[in-house]
N, C-alpha and C positions, 0 to 999 in steps of 0.2 A: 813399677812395671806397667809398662802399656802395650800388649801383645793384641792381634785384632787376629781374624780368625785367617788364614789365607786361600787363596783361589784353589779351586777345583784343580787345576791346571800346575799349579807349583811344584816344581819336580822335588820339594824337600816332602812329597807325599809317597815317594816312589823310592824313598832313601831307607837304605839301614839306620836304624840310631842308634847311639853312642851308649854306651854306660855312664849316670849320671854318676859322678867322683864325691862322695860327701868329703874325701880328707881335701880335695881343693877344688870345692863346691861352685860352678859356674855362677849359679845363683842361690839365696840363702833357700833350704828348701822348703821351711813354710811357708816363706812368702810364696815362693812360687806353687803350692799346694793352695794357700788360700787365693792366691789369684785366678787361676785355675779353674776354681770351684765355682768363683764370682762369677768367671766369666761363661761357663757352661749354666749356671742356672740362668744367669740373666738371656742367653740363646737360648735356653728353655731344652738344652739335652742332658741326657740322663749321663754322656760320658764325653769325654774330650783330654787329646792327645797330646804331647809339645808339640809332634811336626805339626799341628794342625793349625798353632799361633806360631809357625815358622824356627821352631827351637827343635836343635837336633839330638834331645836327649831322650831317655827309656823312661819314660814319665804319662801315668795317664790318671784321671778320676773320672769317679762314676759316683751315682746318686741319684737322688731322687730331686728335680729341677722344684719340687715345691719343699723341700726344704735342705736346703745350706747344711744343717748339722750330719745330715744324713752322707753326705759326701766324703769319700776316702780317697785318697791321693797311693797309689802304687808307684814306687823307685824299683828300676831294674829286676821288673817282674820277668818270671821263669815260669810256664807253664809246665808241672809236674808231671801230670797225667789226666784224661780225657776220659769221659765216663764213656761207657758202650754206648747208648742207647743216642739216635742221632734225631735231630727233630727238623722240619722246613719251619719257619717264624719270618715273618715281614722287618727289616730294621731301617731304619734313614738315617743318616749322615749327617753332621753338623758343618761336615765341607761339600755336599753332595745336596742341598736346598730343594725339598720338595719330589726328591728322588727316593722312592720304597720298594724296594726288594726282595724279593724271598729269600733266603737266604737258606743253606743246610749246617747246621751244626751241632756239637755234640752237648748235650744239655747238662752236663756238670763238667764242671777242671778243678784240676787241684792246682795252687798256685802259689810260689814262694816269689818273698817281695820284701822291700824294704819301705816302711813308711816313714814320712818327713822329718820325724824325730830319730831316726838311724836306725828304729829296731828294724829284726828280720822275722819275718815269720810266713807260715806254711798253711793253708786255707782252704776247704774246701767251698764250694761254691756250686750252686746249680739254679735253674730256669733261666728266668729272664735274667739274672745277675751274672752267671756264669755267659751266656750269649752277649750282655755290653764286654765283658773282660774282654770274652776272647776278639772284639770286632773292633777294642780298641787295643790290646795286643798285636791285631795284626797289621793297625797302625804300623808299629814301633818296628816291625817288620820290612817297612817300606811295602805293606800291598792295601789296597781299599779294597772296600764292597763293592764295589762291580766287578772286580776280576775274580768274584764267588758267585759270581750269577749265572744262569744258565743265558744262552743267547734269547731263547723266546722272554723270560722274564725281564732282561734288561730291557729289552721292545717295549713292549706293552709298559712299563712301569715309566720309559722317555716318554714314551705319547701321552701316560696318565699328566706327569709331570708339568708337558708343554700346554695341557687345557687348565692345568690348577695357576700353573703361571698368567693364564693370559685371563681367568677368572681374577685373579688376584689385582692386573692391571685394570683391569675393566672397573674394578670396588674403589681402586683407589684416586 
């Protein structure tokens, strides 16, 4: 497998995706779980989608970018149900580079999923865990973080963006 990360701009970010088929499996699914994983730590994010290295399946991981074991891989995850209580939290994008967001959402979900060995199972989740699921669930939705952003915070977090960018040029 050699999947890179794709453009901001790639309309497979704006797509529904498929249900991945384990009885005639597109790809084996650990490989493509440990891939996955490899590839999200070494970008240094805590979560990453298929459409995101261009692959139109219901597939996302999340973890912790300093350690590999920490990483879970979700097939054709179902959000259950959404806890009351809603929070505003900053998140950035591993297709959206240098762009930070407020974001609102709800601080627990319950979530049934299938992981790379075929089982199924039903989980609850809350904080920061719960907020990567859901922001890369809504990947798998075809929608990104910025069409959850309010107009002013999109503003100001492009202008933060374009001075971190041109700092960034300026170092290198």
């Amino acid at each position: 497998m050699n999947y890179e990360l794709v453009d901001s701009r790639d309309p497979i970010l704006k797509q529904e995706t498929s249900k991945f088929d384990f009885e005639n499996a597109p790809e084996d699914p650990e490989e493509l779980a440990k891939y996955m994983a490899e590839l999200m730590v070494e970008k240094r994010g805590v979560g990453l989608s298929a459409p995101q290295i261009g692959l139109p399946y219901s597939v996302f991981v999340v973890g912790d970018p300093n350690n590999i074991e920490s990483v879970m891989a979700f097939f054709n995850p179902k959000i259950v149900d959404f806890s009351e209580n809603v929070v505003y939290l900053q998140e950035g994008c591993l297709s959206y580079p240098d762009l930070i967001l407020k974001i609102k959402r709800p601080d627990g979900v319950r979530l049934r999923f299938t992981d790379q060995f075929g089982q199924t199972n039903t989980v609850k989740y809350a904080g920061v865990t719960a907020r990567i699921i859901q922001h890369e669930y809504d990947h798998l939705q075809g929608s990104v973080f910025i069409q959850k952003a309010n107009r002013y915070h999109l503003e100001q977090a492009k202008k933060l963006r374009n001075k971190v960018q041109k700092l960034k040029k300026k170092i290198s």
